[in-house]
C-alpha positions in Angstrom: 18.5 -0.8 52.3 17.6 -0.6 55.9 14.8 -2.4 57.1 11.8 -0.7 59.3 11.4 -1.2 62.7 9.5 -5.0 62.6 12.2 -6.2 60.6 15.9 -7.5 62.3 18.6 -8.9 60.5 20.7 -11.6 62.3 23.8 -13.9 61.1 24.5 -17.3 61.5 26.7 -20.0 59.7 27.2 -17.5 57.0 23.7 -16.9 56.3 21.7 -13.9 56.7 18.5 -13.9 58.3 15.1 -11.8 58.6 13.0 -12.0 62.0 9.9 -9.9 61.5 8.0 -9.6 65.0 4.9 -6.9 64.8 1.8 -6.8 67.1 0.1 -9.7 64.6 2.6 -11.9 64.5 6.5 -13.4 64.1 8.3 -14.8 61.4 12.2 -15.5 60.1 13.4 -15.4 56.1 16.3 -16.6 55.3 17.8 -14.9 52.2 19.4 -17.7 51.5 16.6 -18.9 48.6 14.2 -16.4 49.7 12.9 -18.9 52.1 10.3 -18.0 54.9 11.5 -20.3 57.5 8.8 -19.3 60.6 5.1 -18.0 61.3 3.7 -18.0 64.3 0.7 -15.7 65.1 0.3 -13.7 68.4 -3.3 -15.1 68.6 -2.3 -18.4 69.5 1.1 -18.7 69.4 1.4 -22.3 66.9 4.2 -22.4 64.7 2.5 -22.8 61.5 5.5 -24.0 58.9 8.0 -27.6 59.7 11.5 -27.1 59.5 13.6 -30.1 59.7 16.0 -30.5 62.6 18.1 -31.4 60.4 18.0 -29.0 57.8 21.2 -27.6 56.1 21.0 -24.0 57.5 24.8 -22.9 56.2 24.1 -22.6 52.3 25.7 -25.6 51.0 22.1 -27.2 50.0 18.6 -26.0 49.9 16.7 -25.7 53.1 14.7 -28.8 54.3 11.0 -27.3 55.2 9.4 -24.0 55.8 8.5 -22.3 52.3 11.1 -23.6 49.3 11.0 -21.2 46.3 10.3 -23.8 43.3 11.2 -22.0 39.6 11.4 -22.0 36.3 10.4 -25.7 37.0 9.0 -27.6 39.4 10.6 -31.1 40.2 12.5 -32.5 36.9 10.2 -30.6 34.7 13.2 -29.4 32.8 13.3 -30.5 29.7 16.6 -32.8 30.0 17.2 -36.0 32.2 17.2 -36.2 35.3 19.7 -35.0 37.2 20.9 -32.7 34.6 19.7 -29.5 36.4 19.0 -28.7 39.9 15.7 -30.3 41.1 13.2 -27.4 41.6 14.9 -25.0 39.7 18.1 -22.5 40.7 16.1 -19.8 42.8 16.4 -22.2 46.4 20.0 -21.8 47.0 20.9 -18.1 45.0 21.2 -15.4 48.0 18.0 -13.0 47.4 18.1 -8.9 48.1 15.8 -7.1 50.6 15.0 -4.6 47.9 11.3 -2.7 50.3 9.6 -3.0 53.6 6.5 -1.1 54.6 4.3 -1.4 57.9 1.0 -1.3 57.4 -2.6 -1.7 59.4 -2.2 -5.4 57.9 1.6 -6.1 59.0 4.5 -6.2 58.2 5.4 -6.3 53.7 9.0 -7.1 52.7 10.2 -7.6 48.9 12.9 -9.8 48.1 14.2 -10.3 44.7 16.8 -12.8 43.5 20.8 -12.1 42.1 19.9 -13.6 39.1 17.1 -15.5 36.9 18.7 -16.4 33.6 20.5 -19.8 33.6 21.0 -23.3 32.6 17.8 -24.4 31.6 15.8 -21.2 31.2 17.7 -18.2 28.8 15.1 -15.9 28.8 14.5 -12.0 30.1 12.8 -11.9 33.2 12.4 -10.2 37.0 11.1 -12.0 39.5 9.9 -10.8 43.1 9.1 -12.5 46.1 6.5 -9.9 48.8 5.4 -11.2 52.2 3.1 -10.0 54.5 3.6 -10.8 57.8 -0.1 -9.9 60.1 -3.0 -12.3 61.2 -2.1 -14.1 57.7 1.0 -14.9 56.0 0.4 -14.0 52.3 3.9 -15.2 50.2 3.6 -14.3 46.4 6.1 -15.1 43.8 5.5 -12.8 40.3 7.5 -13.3 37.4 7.5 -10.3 34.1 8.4 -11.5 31.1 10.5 -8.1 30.2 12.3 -9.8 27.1 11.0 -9.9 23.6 9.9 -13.3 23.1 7.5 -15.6 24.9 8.6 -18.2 27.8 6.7 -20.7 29.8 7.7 -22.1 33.0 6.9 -23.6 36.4 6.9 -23.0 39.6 5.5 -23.5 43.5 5.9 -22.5 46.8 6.4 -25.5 48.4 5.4 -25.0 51.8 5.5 -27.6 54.5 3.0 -27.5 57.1 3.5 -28.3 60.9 1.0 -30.6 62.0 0.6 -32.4 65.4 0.7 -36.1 63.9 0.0 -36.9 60.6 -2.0 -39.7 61.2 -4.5 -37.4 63.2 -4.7 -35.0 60.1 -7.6 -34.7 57.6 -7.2 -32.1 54.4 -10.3 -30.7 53.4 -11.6 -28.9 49.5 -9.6 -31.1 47.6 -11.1 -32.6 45.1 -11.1 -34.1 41.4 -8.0 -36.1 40.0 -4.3 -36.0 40.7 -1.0 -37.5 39.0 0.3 -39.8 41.2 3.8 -39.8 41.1 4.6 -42.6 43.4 2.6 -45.4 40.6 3.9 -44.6 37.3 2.0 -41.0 37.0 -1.6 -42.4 37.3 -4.8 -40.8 37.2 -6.6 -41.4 40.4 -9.4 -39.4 42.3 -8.9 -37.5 45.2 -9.2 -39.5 48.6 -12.7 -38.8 50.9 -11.4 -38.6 53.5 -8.2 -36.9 52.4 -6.2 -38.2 55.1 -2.7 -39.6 54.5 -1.5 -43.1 55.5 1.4 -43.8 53.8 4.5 -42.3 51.4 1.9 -39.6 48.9 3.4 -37.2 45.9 0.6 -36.2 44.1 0.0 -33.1 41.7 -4.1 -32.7 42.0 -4.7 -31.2 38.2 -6.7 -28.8 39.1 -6.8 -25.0 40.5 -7.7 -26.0 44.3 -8.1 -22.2 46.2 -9.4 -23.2 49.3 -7.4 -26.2 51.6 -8.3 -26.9 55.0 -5.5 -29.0 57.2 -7.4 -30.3 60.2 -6.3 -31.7 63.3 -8.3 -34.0 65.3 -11.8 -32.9 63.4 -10.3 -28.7 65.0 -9.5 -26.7 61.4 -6.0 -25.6 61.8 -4.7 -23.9 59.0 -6.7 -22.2 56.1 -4.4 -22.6 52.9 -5.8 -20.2 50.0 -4.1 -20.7 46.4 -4.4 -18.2 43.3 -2.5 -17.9 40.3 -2.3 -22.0 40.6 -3.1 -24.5 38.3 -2.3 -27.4 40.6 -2.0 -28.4 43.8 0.9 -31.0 45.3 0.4 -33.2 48.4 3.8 -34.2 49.7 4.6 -36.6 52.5 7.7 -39.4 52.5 6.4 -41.1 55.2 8.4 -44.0 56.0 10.7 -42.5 53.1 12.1 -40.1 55.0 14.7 -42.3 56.6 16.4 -41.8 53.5 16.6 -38.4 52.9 19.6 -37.1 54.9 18.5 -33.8 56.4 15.3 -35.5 57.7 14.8 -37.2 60.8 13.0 -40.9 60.3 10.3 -39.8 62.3 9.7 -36.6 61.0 7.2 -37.2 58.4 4.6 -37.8 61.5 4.8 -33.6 62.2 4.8 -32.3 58.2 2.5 -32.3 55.4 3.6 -30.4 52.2 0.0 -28.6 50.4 2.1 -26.6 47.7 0.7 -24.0 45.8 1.8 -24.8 42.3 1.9 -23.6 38.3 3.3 -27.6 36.9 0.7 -27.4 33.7 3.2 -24.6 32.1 2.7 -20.8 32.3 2.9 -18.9 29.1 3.8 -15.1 29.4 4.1 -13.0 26.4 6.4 -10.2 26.7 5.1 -7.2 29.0 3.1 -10.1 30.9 3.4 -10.6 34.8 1.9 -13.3 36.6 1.6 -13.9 40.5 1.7 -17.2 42.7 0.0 -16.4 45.7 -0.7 -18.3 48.8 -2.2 -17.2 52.2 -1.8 -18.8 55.4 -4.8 -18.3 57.5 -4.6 -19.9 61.3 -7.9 -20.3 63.1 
């Protein structure tokens, strides 16, 4: 279909690309795993989303930053050992379909949908639909119907990584209660007062956080409102990232991942729809 007017497509290394760039704000999707690589408000001009420099931007892997599609499961949450299926699920690197887009008083809406959402790992009848809204906020949702005739669960996030200035300078506020820590063996622990970070953190807080707050320098940043969650995951490799090969060393000192997450299982009975929402709200 043809986009409207706020919406451009351009091309590079074999991937296709949205750039959306309304009176509110910019942003760029690549269709390559439904992935919202850019948002940067007119108010103030910030880029609000990390992309590594080194990201793999020609479809050979997933993308390294901006907003990863995780789903039907969210890590190794499979069901089989590790390594068996795709980490995150097989949404990140399927090419997805501009299938509507709409200007509105709020922004700019686009729907995206993937080719396909049976496969290794998950055999069940479903659609699933990714719609942004580009405007003062960002608002990414990801809804899955169950249109089969038998139940499925699953799992899924929008992993988004978050520019930040330094991560050393950065507090996270409304976190609270316990979290898996994934790093020591899955332990229970209690979320940090302070939440700062000071070294490698992967943890999946157990409980439905809506309301996030990363902070710069004591100056609120970046509002970060979940719904349809049951978790919420705190990602930073910190010195880590000198091993992962489409990140620089250093780059874990200007990202923080606060991923809007469904890791507890999601049951839908047939007929049922559920949404994964999060909103991006500078200030």
């Amino acid at each position: 279909m043809s986009p409207v007017n706020s919406v451009s497509l351009s091309e590079s290394n074999g991937l296709t690309f949205l750039d959306i760039d309304n009176d509110k704000s910019t942003a760029k999707v690549s269709l390559f795993g439904g992935h919202v690589l850019s948002f940067v408000p007119k108010s103030d001009g910030k880029e609000r989303l990390w992309v590594s420099p080194h990201a793999y931007l020609n479809g050979e892997r997933p993308i390294r930053g901006g907003i990863p599609i995780c789903w039907p499961w969210f890590s190794d949450d499979h069901g089989q050992e590790k390594g068996a299926l795709p980490a995150h699920g097989f949404l990140r690197t399927q090419v997805w379909k501009l299938v509507e887009s709409k200007d509105t008083e709020e922004g700019t809406t686009i729907v995206l949908r993937p080719s396909f959402t049976r496969g290794q790992g998950f055999e069940y009848d479903c659609n699933v639909m990714l719609q942004l809204t580009v405007g003062d906020t960002l608002t990414v949702s990801l809804v899955t119907e169950n249109t089969g005739t038998v139940p499925f669960q699953y799992n899924c996030a929008l992993h988004t990584y978050f520019h930040v200035d330094h991560i050393e300078h950065t507090v996270l506020t409304g976190i609270d209660g316990d979290y898996k820590d994934k790093l020591e063996d899955w332990q229970i622990k209690s979320s940090p007062t302070p939440y700062t970070i000071t070294g490698e953190t992967d943890r999946i807080h157990l409980s439905a956080v809506k309301n996030t707050t990363i902070e710069v320098e004591d100056n609120a940043f970046t509002d970060v409102i979940s719904e349809g969650n049951d978790s919420l995951v705190v990602w930073n490799p910190w010195l880590g990232a000198a091993s992962i090969s489409d990140m620089d060393p250093f780059g874990y000192k200007h990202m923080v991942c606060v991923e809007t997450s469904l890791t507890q299982g999601k049951h839908l009975e047939p007929g049922e729809s559920h949404a994964l929402t999060q909103v991006v709200v500078p200030r």
